[in-house]
C-alpha positions as CSV (number, residue, x, y, z in Angstrom):
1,X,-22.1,-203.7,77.3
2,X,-19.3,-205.1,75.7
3,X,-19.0,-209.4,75.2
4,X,-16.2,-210.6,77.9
5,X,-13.8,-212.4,76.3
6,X,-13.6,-215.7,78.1
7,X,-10.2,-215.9,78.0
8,X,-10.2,-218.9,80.6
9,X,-12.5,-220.7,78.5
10,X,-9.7,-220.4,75.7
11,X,-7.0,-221.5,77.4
12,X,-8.7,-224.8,78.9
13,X,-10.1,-225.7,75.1
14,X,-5.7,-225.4,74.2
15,X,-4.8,-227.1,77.4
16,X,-7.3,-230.4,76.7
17,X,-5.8,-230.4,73.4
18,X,-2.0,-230.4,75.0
19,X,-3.4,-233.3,77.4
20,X,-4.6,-235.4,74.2
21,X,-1.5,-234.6,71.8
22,X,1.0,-235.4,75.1
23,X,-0.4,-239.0,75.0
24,X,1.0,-239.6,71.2
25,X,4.3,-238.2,71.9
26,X,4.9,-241.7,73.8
27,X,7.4,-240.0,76.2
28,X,6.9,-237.7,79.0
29,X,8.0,-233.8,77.7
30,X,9.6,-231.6,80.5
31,X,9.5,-227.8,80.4
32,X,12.7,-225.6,82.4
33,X,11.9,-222.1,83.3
34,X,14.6,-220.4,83.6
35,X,15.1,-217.2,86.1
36,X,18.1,-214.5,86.2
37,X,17.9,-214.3,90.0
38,X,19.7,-211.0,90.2
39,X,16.6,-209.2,88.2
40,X,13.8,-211.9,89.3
41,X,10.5,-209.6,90.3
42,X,7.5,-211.0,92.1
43,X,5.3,-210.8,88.8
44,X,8.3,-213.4,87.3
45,X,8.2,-215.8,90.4
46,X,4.1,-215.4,90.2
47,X,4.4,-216.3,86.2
48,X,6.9,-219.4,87.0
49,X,4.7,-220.8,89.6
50,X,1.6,-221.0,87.6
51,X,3.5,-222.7,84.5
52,X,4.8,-225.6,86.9
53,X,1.3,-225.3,88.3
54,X,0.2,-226.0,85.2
55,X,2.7,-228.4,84.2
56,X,2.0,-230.4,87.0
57,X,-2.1,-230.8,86.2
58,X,-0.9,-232.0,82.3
59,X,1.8,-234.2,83.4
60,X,4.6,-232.4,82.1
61,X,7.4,-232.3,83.8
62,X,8.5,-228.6,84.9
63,X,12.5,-227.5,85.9
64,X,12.7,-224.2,88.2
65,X,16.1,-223.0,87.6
66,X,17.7,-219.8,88.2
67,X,20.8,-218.0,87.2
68,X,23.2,-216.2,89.5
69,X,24.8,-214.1,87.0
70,X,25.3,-213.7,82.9
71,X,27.9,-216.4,82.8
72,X,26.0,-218.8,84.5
73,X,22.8,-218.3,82.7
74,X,24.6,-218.5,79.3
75,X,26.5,-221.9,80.5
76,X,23.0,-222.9,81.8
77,X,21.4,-222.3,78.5
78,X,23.4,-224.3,76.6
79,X,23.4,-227.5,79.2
80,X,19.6,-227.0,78.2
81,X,19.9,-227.0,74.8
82,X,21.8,-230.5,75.3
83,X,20.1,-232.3,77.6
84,X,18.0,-235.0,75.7
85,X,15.5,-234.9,79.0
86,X,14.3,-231.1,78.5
87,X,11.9,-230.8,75.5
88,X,11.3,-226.5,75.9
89,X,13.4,-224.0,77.4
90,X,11.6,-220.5,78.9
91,X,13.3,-217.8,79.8
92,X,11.7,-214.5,82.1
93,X,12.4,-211.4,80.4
94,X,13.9,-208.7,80.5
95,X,17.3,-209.6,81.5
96,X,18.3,-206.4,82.6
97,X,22.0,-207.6,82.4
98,X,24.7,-206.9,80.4
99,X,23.6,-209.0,77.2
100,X,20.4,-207.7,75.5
101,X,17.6,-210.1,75.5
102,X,17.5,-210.3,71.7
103,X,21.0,-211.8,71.9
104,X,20.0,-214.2,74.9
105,X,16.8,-215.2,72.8
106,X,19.2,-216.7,70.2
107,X,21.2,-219.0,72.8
108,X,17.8,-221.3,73.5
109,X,18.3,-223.6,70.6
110,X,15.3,-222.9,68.0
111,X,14.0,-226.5,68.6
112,X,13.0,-225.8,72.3
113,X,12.1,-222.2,72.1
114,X,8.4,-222.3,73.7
115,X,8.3,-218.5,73.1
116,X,9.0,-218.2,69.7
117,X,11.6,-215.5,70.1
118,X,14.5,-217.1,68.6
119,X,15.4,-214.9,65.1
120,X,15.0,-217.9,63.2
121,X,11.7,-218.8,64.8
122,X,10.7,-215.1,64.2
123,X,11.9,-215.6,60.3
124,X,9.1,-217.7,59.6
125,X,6.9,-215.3,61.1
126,X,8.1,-212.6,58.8
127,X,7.6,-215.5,55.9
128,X,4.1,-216.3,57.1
129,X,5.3,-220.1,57.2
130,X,3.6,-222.0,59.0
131,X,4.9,-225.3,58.6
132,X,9.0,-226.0,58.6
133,X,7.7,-229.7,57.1
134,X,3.8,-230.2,55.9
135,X,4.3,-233.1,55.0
136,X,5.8,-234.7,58.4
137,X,3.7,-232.1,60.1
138,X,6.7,-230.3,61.9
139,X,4.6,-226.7,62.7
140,X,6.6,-223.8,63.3
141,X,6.8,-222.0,66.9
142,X,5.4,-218.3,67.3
143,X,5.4,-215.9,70.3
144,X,2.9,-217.3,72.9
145,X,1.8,-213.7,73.7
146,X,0.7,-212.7,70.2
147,X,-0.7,-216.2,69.5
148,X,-2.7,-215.6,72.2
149,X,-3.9,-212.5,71.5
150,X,-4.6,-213.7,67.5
151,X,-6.3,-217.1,69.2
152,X,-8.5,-215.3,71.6
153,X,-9.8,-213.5,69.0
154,X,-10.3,-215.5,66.5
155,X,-12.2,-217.7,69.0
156,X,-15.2,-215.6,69.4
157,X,-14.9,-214.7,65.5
158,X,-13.7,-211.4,65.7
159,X,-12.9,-209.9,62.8
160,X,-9.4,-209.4,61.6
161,X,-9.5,-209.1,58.1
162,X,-9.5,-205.2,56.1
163,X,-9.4,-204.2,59.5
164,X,-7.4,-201.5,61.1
165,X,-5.3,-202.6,64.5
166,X,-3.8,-200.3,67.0
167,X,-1.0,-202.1,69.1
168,X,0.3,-200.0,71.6
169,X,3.6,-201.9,72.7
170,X,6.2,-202.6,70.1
171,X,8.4,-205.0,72.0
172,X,10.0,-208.5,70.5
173,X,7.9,-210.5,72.8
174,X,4.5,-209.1,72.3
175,X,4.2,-206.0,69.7
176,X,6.3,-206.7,66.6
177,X,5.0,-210.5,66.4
178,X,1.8,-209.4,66.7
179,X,1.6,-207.2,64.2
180,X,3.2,-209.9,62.1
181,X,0.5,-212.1,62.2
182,X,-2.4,-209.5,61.8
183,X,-0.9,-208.6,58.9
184,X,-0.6,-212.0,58.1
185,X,-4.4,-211.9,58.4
186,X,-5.4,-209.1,56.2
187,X,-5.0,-206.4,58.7
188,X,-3.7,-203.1,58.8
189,X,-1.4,-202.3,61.8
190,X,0.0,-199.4,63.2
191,X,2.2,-199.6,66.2
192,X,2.5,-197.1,69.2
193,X,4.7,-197.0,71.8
194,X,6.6,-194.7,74.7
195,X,8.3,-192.8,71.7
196,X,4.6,-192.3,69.8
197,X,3.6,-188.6,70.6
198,X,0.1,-188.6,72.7
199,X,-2.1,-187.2,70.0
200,X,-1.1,-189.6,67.3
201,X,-1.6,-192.6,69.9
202,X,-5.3,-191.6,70.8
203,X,-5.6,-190.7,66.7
204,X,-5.3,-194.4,66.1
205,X,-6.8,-195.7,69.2
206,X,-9.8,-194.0,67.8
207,X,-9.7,-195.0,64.6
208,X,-9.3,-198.5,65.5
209,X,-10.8,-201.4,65.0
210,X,-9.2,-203.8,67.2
211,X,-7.3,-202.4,70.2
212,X,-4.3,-204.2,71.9
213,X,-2.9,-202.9,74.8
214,X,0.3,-204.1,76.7
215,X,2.2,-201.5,78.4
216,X,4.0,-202.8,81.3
217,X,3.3,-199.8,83.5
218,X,0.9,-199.5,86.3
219,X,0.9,-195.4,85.8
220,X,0.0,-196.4,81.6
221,X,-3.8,-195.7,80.6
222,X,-5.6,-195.5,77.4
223,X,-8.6,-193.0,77.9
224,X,-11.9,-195.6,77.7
225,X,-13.6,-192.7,75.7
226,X,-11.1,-193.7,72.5
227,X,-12.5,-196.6,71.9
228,X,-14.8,-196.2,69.2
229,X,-18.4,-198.3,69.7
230,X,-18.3,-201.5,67.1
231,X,-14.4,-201.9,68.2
232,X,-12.8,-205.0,70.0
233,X,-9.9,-204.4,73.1
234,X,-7.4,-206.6,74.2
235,X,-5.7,-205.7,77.7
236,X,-2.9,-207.6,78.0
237,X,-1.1,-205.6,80.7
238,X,-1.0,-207.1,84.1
239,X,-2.3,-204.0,85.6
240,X,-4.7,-203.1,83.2
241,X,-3.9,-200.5,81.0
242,X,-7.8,-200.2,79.8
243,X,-10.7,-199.6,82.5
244,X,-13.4,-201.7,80.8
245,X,-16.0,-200.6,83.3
246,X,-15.6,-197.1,81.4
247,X,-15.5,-198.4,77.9
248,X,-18.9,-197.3,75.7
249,X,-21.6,-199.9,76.0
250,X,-21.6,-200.2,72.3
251,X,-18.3,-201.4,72.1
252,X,-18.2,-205.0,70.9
253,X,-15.9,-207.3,72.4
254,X,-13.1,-206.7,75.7
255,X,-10.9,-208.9,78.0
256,X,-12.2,-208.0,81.9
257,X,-9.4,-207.2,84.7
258,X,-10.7,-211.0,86.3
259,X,-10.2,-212.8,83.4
260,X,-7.3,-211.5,81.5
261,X,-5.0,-213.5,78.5
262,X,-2.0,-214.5,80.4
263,X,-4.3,-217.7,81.2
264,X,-4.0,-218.4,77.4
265,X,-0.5,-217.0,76.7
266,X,0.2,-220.1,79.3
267,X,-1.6,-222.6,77.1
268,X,0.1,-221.3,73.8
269,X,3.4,-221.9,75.3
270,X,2.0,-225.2,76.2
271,X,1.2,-225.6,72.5
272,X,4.5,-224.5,71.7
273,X,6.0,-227.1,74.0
274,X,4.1,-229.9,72.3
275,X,5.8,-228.8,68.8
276,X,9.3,-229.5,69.9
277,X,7.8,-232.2,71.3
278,X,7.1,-233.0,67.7
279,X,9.9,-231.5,66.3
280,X,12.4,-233.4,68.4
281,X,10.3,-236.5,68.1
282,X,11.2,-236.9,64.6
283,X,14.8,-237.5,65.5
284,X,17.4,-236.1,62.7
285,X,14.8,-234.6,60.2
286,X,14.1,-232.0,63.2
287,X,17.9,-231.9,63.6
288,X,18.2,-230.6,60.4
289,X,16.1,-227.4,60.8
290,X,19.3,-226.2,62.9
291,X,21.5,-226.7,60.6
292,X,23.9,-223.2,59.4
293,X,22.9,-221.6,62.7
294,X,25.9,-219.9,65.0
295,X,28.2,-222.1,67.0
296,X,27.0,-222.7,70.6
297,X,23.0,-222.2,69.8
């Protein structure tokens, strides 16, 4: 039988550490989710509510606002950006409007991006830098998703390096980041997505040693019989993309269907909140990590 990843034990070892490091900031940080009510979907209202949830057990402050329409939630962003009182900005994605999301990931201002996805953000993630300032301890944001995936892991000492990784999702939020940073740990990474033919994706899934599967579709599944004993599987589809129940009993390490990482993809962003927190703290040295980037962002 595979170890459980205790992803819940995970999340509440990051969340103590947000409740201790929100006592130095010596003001009160405030989170404001952000919703595009025309494309809102009840596993985005489900995701908002625990974060204010959670928010509201660390003393954060937490904004529920939502956008009627483009315009709005473009003029919305930017009053965010400005506002002294918010510390992080999250947005649900996708959009599904008329903008992409890459482009609407570059309007929240790289000082409160909690998710990591602005392209600046996600250039230091191509640089491996972890540190914007070392010496003033200014940390650099990543992709709560991936950093969750990477913390979980390295948690229960799983193996990362000379290793090979299968990821099957290649999206900004969760994919390409990840494979980032397991590169940035020594790994090798393949990537497989809706475009991968069927025979190549169950030729890496069986050669791999660490499986990460995040395919927003309930009619997605990776055969269980893929997994090759010795091998470690993420599942970070809401769904469940993976039936652990069917996975070989020599298998190493997997995330069960009660116990999934969204719990600690909420703590990273947490994490990430506390950074700006940082970032902003130190006043125009943090202002000066913005500086050459597009009018309006």
């Amino acid at each position: 039988m595979p170890v459980l990843l205790d992803c819940r034990l995970v999340a509440r070892e990051y969340l103590d550490w947000v409740a201790r490091e929100k006592l130095e900031l010596g003001f009160r940080p405030a989170l404001a989710t952000v919703l595009f009510a025309p494309r809102k979907n009840p596993g985005s209202l489900q995701y908002r509510d625990l974060i204010l949830k959670d928010a509201e057990r660390l003393d954060i402050g937490g904004l529920s606002l939502e956008a009627a329409g483009e315009g709005e939630l473009v003029e919305l962003l930017g009053k965010l950006n400005a506002d002294p009182k918010v510390t992080g900005v999250m947005v649900f994605y996708p959009i599904g409007g008329r903008f992409s999301d890459e482009d609407l990931m570059d309007l929240v201002s790289p000082l409160k991006d909690v998710e990591g996805l602005h392209s600046l953000n996600l250039g230091y993630l191509i640089k491996y830098k972890r540190f914007l300032d070392e010496t003033r301890g200014i940390k650099c944001v990543v992709p709560a998703t991936a950093k969750a995936v990477v913390k979980t892991l390295q948690h229960f000492k799983v193996r990362l390096e000379r290793q090979f990784v299968a990821i099957v999702n290649n999206s900004m939020r969760v994919g390409k980041p990840l494979g980032l940073m397991f590169e940035n740990l020594g790994a090798t990474v393949v990537e497989c997505y809706d475009k991968t033919r069927l025979e190549d994706l169950r030729d890496c899934v069986r050669r791999a040693d660490v499986v990460v599967s995040a395919v927003p579709d309930p009619s997605f599944a990776i055969d269980p019989k893929w997994i090759k004993p010795g091998a470690a599987v993420v599942d970070v589809s809401y769904q469940g993309n993976i039936d652990v129940a069917a996975l070989d009993p020599n298998v190493a390490y997997a995330t069960a269907p009660g116990n999934r990482i969204g719990q600690v993809t909420r703590a990273m962003m947490f994490v990430n909140l506390i950074y700006c927190a940082q970032n902003l703290k130190k006043g125009k040295d943090a202002e000066s990590i913005g500086r050459g980037l597009p009018a309006g962002l």
